[in-house]
N, C-alpha and C positions, 0 to 999 in steps of 0.2 A: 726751300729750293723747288721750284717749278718744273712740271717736267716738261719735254719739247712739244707732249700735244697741248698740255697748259695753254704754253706759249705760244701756239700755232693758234690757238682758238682766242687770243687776246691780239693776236693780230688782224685776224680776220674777222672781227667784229660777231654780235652775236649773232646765233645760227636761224639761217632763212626759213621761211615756213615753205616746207617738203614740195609742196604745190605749189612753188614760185610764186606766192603772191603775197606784197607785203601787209602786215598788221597795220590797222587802223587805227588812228589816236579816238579816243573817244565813245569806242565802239563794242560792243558788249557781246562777246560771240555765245553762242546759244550752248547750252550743255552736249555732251553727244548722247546719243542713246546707247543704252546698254542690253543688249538681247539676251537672252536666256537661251542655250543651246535648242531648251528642247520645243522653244519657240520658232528660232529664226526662219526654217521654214515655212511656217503658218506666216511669220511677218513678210517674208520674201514674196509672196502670195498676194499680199496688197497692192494695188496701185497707187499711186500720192493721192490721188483724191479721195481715195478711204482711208489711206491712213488721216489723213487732213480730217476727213470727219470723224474717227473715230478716237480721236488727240481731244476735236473741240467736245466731245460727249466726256470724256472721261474727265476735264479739266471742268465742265460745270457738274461732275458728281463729288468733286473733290473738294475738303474744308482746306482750306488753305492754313497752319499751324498759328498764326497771329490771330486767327477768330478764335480759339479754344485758347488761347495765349502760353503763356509756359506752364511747365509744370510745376505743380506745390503740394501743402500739406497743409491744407487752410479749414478748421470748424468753422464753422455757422450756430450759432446759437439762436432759437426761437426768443420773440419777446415774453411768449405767453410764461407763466412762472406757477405752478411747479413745472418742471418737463416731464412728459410721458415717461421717460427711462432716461438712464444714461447714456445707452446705448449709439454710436452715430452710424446716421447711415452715408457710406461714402457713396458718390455719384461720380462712374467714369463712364471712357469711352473705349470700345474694341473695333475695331474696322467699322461696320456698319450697324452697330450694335450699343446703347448705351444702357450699361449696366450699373446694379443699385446692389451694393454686399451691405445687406444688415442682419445679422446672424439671429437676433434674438425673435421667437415667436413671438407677436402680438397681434390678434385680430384687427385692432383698429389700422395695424400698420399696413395690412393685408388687404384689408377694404379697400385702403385708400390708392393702394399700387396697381391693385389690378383695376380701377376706376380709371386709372393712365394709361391703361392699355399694357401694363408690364405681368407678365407670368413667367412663374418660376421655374428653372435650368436645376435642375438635381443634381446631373454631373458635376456644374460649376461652382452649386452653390449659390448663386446670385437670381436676383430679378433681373429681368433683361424682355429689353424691345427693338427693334432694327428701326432704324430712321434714316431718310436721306440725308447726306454730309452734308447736304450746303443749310439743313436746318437746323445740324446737331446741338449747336451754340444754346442757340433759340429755346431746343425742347428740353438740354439739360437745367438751362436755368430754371425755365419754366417748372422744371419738376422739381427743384430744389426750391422754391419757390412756394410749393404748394405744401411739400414735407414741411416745410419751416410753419409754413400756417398751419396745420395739424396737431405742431407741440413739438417734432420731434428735432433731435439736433442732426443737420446736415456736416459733410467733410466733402469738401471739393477739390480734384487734382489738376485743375487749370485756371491762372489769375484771372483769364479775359472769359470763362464764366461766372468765379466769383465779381467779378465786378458789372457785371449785368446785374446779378440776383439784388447784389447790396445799394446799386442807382435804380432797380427797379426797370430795367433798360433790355428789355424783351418783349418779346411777340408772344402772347400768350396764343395755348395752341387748345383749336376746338376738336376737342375729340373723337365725335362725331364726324368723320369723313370717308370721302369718297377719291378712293386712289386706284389702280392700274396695275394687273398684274402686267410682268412685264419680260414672262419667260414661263415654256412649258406649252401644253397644250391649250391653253384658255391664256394666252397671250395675248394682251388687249383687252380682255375683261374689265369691267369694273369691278372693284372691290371694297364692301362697304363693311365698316367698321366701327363701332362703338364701345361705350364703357359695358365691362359686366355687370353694372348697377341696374342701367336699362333695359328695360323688356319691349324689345325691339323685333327681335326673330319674326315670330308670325307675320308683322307687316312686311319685312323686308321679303320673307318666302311669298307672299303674293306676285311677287313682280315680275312681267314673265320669262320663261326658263331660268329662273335664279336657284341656283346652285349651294349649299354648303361645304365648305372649305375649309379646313386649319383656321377657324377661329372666325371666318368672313364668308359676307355672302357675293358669289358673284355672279354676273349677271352681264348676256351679252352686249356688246357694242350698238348692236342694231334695236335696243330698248333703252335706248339714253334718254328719249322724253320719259320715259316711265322714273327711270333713275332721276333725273332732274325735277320730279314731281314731290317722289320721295323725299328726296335731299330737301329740298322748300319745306316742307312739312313737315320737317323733323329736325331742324336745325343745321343739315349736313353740311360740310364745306367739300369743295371739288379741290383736289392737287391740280397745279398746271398741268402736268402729266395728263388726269382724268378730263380738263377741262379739255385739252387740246384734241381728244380720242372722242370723246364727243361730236367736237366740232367739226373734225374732220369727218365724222360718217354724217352729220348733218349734209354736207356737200355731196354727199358720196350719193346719198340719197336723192337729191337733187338732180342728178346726171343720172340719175338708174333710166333704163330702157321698155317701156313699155312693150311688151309679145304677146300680141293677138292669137288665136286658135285659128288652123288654119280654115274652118267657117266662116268667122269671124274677118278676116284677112279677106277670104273669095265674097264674103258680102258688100266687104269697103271699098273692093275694086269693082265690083261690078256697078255702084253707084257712082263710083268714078267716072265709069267709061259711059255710063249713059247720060252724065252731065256731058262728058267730051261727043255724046251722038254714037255710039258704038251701039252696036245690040250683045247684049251679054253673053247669050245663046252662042255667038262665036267665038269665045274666048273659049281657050284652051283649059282643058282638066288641070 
């Protein structure tokens, strides 16, 4: 039995959208946004053209879930025979972070991690290195990739890395580079990094005002030919990031403004004015 609002709501057809305007066949309405109290504030505070910019910045920092594919519980076995251990090493992912839990000591395994730029979290327990999401795909396979050529046995928790590693269907990543802090007081720096295998430090500390840092050498914006000389010479690769910071102070350079002394300045004019027929002697202090 129906009750009379039932009935009143099957007479009157279904319910109009609040804003008087009707639903679209075809048409795909966007998600809403969900604020956080102790944000809205701060987001009230935007304009639309910064929220607009700061939407399209976060959406290319982001992996989209079909690059890292579902999640699983998938070994890898090396071809090489015997294997190093039994031991596997699982290779996941935390925010910006991809992390390696292989619990047992071995030197060789040790070499080879921090050779990839991974050092070890005590708290965690795990190796671990941060990497930009939209390359995370990319650097896990890569690094499962090179375990498995080592001897050791891999465990991976997403299909659409394991299936890179096993077609071989990645970007192998040069270690050697040249990236962009991108927050704090040396914001815009370059930031250059390599394996702990290489003895790299002294050249890199020649380069001028280059700095040591949490593991990198950095070095200002306004010495990018120097950085760029390096990188050539050393095999570096530049992030777009790095690449773009460059290039931009290349122009920046360009446009700089040449300031005379005013000597310098009172001598330009006076030759001025006696191209133009003036006698200098009148011109004003």
């Amino acid at each position: 039995m129906k009750s009379k609002t039932d009935q009143k709501k099957l007479k009157s057809g279904p319910e109009k959208d609040p804003r008087g305007r009707k639903p679209k066949k075809g048409v795909l309405r966007r998600p809403r946004l969900h604020i956080p109290e102790d944000l809205q504030a701060k987001f009230d505070a935007y304009t639309p053209e910064e929220l607009s910019a700061l939407m399209g910045m976060a959406l290319r920092t982001l992996t989209p879930t079909s690059t890292l594919g579902a999640e699983t519980s998938t070994i890898l076995l090396p071809e090489s025979s015997p294997h190093r251990t039994r031991t596997v090493c699982w290779v996941s992912q935390s925010g910006p972070t991809i992390q390696l839990s292989f619990p047992e000591k071995l030197e060789p395994f040790r070499v080879l991690i921090t050779s990839l730029n991974f050092s070890w979290n005590g708290t965690l327990g795990v190796w671990e290195r941060d990497c930009p999401m939209d390359r995370q795909a990319d650097v896990m396979a890569s690094t499962a990739h090179n375990i498995l050529q080592a001897g050791f046995r891999v465990g991976l928790r997403h299909t659409g890395v394991q299936d890179m590693v096993v077609r071989g269907a990645f970007n192998s990543e040069n270690p050697c580079r040249v990236t962009v802090v991108t927050r704090g007081p040396r914001k815009n720096y370059f930031s250059l990094s390599w394996p702990k295998n290489k003895d790299l430090y002294d050249k890199a500390m020649r380069i001028t005002a280059a700095k040591y840092a949490d593991g990198s050498v950095l070095v200002p914006p306004e010495h990018h030919l120097e950085v760029e000389d390096f990188a050539e010479m050393h095999g570096f690769s530049f992030s777009p990031a790095a690449r773009a910071v460059a290039d931009q102070f290349r122009e920046v350079l360009e446009q700089a403004l040449l300031v005379q002394s005013p000597k310098a300045a009172r001598k330009h004019l006076e030759a001025q004015q006696e191209v133009n027929g003036v006698d200098p002697s009148l011109l004003d202090d």
